[in-house]
C-alpha positions in Angstrom: 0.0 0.0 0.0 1.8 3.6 -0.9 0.8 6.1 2.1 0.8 9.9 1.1 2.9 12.1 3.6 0.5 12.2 6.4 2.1 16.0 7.0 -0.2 17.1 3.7 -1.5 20.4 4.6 -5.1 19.7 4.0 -5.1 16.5 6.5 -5.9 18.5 9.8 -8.4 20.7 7.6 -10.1 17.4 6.0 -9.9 15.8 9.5 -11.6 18.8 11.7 -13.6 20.3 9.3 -15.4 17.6 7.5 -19.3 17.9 7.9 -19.4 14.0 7.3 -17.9 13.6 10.6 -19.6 15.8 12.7 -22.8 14.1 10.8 -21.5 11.0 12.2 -20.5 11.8 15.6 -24.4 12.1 16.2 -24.9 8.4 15.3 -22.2 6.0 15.1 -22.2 2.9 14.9 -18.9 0.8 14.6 -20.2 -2.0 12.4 -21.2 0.5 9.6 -18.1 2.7 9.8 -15.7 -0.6 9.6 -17.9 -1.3 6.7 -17.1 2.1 5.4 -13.3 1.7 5.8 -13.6 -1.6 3.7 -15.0 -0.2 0.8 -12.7 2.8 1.1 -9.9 -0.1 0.8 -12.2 -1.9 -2.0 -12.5 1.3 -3.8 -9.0 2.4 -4.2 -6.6 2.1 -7.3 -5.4 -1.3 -7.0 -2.2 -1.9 -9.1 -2.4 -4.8 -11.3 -0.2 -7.5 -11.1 0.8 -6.7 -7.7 -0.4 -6.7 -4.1 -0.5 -2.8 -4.0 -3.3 -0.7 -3.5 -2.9 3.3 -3.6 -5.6 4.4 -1.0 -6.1 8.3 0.2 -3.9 8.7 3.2 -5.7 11.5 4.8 -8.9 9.7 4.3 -8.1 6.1 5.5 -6.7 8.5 9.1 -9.7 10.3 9.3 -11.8 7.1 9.5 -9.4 5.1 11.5 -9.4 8.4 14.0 -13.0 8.4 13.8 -13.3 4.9 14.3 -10.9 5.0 17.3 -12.6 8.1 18.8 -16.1 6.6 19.0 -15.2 3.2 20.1 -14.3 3.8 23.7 -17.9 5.6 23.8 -19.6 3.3 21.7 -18.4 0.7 24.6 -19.6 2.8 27.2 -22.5 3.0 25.7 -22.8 -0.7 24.9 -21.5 -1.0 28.5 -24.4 0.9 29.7 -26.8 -0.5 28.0 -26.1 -3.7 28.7 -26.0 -2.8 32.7 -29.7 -0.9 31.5 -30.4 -4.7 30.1 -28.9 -6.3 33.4 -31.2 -4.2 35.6 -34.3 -4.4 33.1 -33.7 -8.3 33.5 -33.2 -8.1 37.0 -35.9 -6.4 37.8 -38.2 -8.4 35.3 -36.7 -11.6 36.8 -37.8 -10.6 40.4 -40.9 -9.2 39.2 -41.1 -12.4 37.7 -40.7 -14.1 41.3 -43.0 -12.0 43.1 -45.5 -13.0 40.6 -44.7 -16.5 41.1 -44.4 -16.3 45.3 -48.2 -14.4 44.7 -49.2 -17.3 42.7 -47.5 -20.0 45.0 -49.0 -17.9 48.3 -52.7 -17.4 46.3 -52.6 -21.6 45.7 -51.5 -22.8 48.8 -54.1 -19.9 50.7 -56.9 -21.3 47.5 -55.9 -25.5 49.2 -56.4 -24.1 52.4 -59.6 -22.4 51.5 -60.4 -25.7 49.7 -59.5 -27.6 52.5 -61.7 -25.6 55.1 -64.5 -26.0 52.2 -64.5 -29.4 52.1 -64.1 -30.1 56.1 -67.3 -27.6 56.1 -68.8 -29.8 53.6 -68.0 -32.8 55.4 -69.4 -31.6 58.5 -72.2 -30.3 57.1 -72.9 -33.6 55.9 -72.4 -35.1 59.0 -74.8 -33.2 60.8 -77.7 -33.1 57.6 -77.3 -37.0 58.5 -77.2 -36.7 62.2 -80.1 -34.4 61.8 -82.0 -37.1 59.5 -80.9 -39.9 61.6 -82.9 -38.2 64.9 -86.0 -36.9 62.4 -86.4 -40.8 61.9 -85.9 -41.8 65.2 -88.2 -39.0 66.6 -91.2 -39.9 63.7 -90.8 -43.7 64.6 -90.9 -43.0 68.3 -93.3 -40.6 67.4 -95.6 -43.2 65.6 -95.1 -45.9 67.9 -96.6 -43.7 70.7 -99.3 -42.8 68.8 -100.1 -45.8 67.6 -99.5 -47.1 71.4 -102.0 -44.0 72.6 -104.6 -45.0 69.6 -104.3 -48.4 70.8 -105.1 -47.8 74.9 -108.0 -45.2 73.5 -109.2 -47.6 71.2 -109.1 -50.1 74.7 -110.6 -47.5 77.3 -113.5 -46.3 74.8 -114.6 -50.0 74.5 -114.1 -50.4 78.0 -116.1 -47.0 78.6 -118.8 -48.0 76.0 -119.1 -51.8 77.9 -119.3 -49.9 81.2 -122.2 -47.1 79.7 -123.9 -49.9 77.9 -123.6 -52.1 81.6 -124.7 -49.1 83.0 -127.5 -47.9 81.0 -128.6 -51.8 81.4 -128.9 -51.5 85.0 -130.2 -48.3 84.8 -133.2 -49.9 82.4 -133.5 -52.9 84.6 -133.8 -50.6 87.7 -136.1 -48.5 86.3 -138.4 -51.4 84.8 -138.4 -53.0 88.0 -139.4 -49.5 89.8 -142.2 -49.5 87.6 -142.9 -53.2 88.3 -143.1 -52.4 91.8 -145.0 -49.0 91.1 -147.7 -50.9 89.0 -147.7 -54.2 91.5 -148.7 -51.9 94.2 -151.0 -49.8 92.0 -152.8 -53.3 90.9 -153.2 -54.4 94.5 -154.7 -50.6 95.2 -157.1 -50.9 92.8 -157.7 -54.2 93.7 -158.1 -52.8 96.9 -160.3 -50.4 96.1 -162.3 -52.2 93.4 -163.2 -55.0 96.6 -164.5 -51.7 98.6 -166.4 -50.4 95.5 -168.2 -53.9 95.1 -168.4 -54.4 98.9 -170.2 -51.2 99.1 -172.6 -52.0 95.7 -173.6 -55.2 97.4 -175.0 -53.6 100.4 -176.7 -50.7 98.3 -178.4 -53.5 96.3 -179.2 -56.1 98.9 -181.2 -53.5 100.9 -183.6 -52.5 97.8 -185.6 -55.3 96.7 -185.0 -53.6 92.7 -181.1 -53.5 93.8 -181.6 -57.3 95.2 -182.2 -58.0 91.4 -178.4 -57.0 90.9 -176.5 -59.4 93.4 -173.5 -60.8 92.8 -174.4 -63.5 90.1 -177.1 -61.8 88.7 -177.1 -58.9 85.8 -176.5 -55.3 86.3 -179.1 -53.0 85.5 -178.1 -51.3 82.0 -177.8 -48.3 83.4 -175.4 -49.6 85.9 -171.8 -50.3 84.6 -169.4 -52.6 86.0 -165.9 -51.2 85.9 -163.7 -53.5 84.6 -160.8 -55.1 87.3 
């Protein structure tokens, strides 16, 4: 390669006073301007038959200065964003974890929940069967004294209705044998009497020759009656 006298008086002018710089000082980027010094290299007068390329001194310096300015801030910045990186990762990666604790804390508090659930469920069960066990035992107890109480009723009205119908029996066979009496008495009153009453006709008619026509054994007149016994 032939360098030019790097001394050339237009090299510092070229190198501080090119607006293609100070249009890339604004955005390097060290991939690009490598490219750029390639093609520099690529583009030159290459001699033939030889080896030799003749490349423009003051341009090939002003790239290599460029590219050796920017580099120590392009790796400060590449430095910093990568620690930007580290810290975004970081900070996603324990995000990341509380998100996972939360879940791990909101499962193991949903088991517990779960668990109390289902020992709720369970006892509620328990006690819905309890509950249906003493329902049963109360209706059969329940029935078995009624149908015990139907049955002593059942005994004590046919007891009470023997005892009425015993009772109104006597009470008939009293009464008929009151009137019995009441009557017996009454016939031998009348009988009574009804001796009197003929005692008393025979003497009217055996002192009157007429009434002597009516002894006993002889006809009434007709417009005497005999009363029957």
């Amino acid at each position: 390669m032939v360098r030019r006298n790097s001394s050339s008086p237009n090299a510092s002018v070229n190198r501080q006073g090119n607006g293609t710089t100070d249009r890339r000082e604004v955005d390097f980027d060290i991939q690009q301007e490598l490219a750029r010094l390639q093609e520099m290299i690529y583009e030159s007068f290459h001699i033939p038959v030889s080896r030799w390329t003749i490349v423009d001194e003051d341009k090939l310096l002003e790239q290599l200065d460029l590219i050796g300015t920017k580099i120590p801030e392009a790796i400060r910045k590449a430095l910093s964003v990568l620690e930007q990186e580290q810290d975004i990762i970081a900070e996603a990666e324990a995000y990341a974890e509380r998100i996972v604790q939360s879940a791990q804390q909101r499962a193991a508090q949903i088991l517990d929940e779960s668990g109390i659930i289902q020992q709720a469920q369970r006892e509620a069960n328990q006690i819905r069967q309890q509950v249906q066990q003493e329902c049963e035992a109360i209706q059969s107890q329940t029935m078995a004294e009624i149908e015990q109480l139907r049955q002593v009723t059942t005994s004590e009205m046919q007891q009470l209705r023997q005892q009425s119908m015993g009772e109104a029996q006597n009470i008939q066979d009293g009464a008929d044998e009151y009137a019995d009496a009441v009557l017996t008495r009454l016939e031998q009153q009348l009988s009574e009497m009804l001796g009197v009453v003929r005692n008393g006709r025979q003497q009217l008619y055996g002192n009157s020759p007429q009434r002597k026509a009516t002894l006993p054994g002889k006809p009434l007149p007709s417009s005497v009656k005999k009363r029957p016994q």
